[in-house]
C-alpha positions, -999 to +999 in steps of 0.1 A: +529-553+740+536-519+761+534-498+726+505-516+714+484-513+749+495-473+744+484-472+713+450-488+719+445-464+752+452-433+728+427-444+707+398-449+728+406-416+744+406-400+710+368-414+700+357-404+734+367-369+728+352-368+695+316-379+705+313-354+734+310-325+713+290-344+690+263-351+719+270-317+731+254-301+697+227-327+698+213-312+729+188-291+724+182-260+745+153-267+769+138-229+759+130-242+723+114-274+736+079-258+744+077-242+708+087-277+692+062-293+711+037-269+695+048-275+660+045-313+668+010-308+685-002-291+656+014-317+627-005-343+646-033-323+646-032-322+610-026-355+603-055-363+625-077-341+605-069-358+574-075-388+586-109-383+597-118-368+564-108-396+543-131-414+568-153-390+563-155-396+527-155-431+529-184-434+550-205-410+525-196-432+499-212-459+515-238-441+523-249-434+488-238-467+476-264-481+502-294-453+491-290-467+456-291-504+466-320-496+490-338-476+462-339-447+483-335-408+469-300-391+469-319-364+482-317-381+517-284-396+516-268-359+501-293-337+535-265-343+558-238-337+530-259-301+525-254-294+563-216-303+565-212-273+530-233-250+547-212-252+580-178-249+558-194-222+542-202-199+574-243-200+563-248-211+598-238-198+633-214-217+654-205-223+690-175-238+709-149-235+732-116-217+721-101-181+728-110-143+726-077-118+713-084-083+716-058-059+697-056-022+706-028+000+698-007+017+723+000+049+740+027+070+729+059+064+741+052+026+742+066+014+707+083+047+697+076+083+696+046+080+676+016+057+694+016+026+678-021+017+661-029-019+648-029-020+605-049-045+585-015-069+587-017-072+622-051-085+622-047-108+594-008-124+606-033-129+641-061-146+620-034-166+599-016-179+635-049-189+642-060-209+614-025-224+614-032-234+647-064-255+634-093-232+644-127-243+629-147-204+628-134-171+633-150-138+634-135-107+635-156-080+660-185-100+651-179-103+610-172-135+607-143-144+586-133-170+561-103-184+537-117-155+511-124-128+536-104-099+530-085-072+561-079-038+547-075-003+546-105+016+530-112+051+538-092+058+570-111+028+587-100-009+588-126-032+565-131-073+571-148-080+547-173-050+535-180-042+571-161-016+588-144-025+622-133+000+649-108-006+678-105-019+696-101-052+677-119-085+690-108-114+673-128-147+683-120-183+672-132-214+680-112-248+685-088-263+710-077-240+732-046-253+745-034-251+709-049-222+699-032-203+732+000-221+728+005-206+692-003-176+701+022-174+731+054-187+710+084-169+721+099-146+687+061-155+670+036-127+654+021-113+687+053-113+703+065-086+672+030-069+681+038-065+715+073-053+711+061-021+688+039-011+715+006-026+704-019-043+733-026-079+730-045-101+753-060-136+751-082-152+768-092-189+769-134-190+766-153-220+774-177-208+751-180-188+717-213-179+698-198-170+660-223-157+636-231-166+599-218-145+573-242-116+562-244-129+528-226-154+502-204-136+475-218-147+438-191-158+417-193-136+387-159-153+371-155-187+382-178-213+366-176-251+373-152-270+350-169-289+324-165-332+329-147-347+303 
C-alpha cells in the first residue's frame, strides 16, 4: 500500500510539472494584446461589412422585384442604385469623421547622414494601412484617391494620380477613428519603420473631413464588359 501511495504521489507531481510550462507558453505577453485587439476589431469590422452588403443586395432585389409587380419603371427602383456607384466611384464629394496624417521628411542627422525625404512607397504603405483599416474615402493633399490610383515618381516630383503633390504630404481619410488611429499606432507597423528613418509623422483624429470628387473618370480604352452567355 506504502509503494503504491508513492507511486500515485510521484505521479501527480509529475503531470503538475508538465502543465505549468504548458500554461506558461500559453500566456500571452500583455504588450501584444493591444495590436491583437486591433486585428480582431478590424476582422469584425469586415465581417460586419459583409454582412450589411449582402443585406444590401437583398433589399435591392426586392426592391426591383416589387417595381415590376407594381408596374413601376426600373428607372426609379435603379436612382438610388446610380447614387450608391457614383459614391464608390469618387464622382461625388464626401464628408465624415476620421483622421488627418501629415508626412514630411526629416532634418539631417535624424535617420542617418543624409536627411531622410518621404518616396512614393511611403505614401502608398500609409494609404494601404489605411484602407486596411476600413476607411471609406481618402485623398491625398486634396487628390482624392481610389483602389486604381496610382503614387509615383515622375519628374523629380511625387504624382497621385496625374496631379503633382509637394511636401509636405497630407493624407485625409474618412471612417472610424478609433480604428483608423489604432492601426496606425501599432507598435513594429509601417509608420513606426517611417519614423525610425527619420521621417515626420503625425495624426490627428478630425471630427470632420470634406474629401473631394475625383477630377475626372479614366475611360477604359482595354477593358470591355464580358459578353452573357
Amino acid at each position: 500500500m506504502a509503494l503504491f501511495l508513492v507511486a500515485v504521489g510521484f505521479m501527480v507531481v509529475t503531470q503538475m510539472r508538465t502543465r505549468q510550462p504548458i500554461r506558461q507558453a500559453g500566456a500571452l505577453p500583455s504588450w501584444r494584446l493591444p495590436e491583437l485587439a486591433v486585428l480582431v476589431r478590424q476582422q469584425e469590422d469586415a465581417r460586419r461589412l459583409l454582412e450589411a452588403e449582402v443585406d444590401e443586395l437583398r433589399r435591392r432585389s426586392r426592391d426591383y422585384e416589387a417595381a415590376v409587380i407594381e408596374g413601376r419603371g426600373l428607372s426609379q427602383a435603379m436612382a438610388k442604385e446610380l447614387a450608391r456607384y457614383r459614391l464608390v466611384l469618387g464622382l461625388v464629394p464626401v464628408e465624415g469623421p476620421g483622421v488627418r496624417v501629415v508626412a514630411r521628411g526629416g532634418a539631417p542627422g535624424t535617420g542617418g547622414i543624409l536627411p531622410s525625404a518621404v518616396e512614393a512607397q511611403d505614401l502608398s504603405g500609409v494609404a494601404n494601412e489605411l484602407w486596411s483599416a476600413g476607411a471609406e474615402a481618402m485623398a491625398i493633399n486634396g487628390v482624392r484617391v481610389l483602389a486604381t490610383t496610382g503614387i509615383r515618381l515622375a519628374g523629380g516630383a511625387l504624382q497621385v494620380g496625374s496631379t503633382a503633390v509637394v511636401p509636405p504630404y497630407r493624407i485625409e481619410a474618412i471612417g472610424d477613428p478609433a480604428a483608423l488611429q489604432a492601426a496606425l499606432a501599432i507598435r513594429g507597423g509601417f509608420v513606426e519603420g517611417l519614423r525610425s528613418v527619420g521621417i515626420q509623422v503625425t495624426v490627428q483624429v478630425q471630427e470632420r473631413l470634406r474629401i473631394p470628387a475625383r477630377d475626372t473618370a479614366q475611360p477604359f480604352r482595354h477593358a470591355r464588359p464580358k459578353p452573357a452567355e
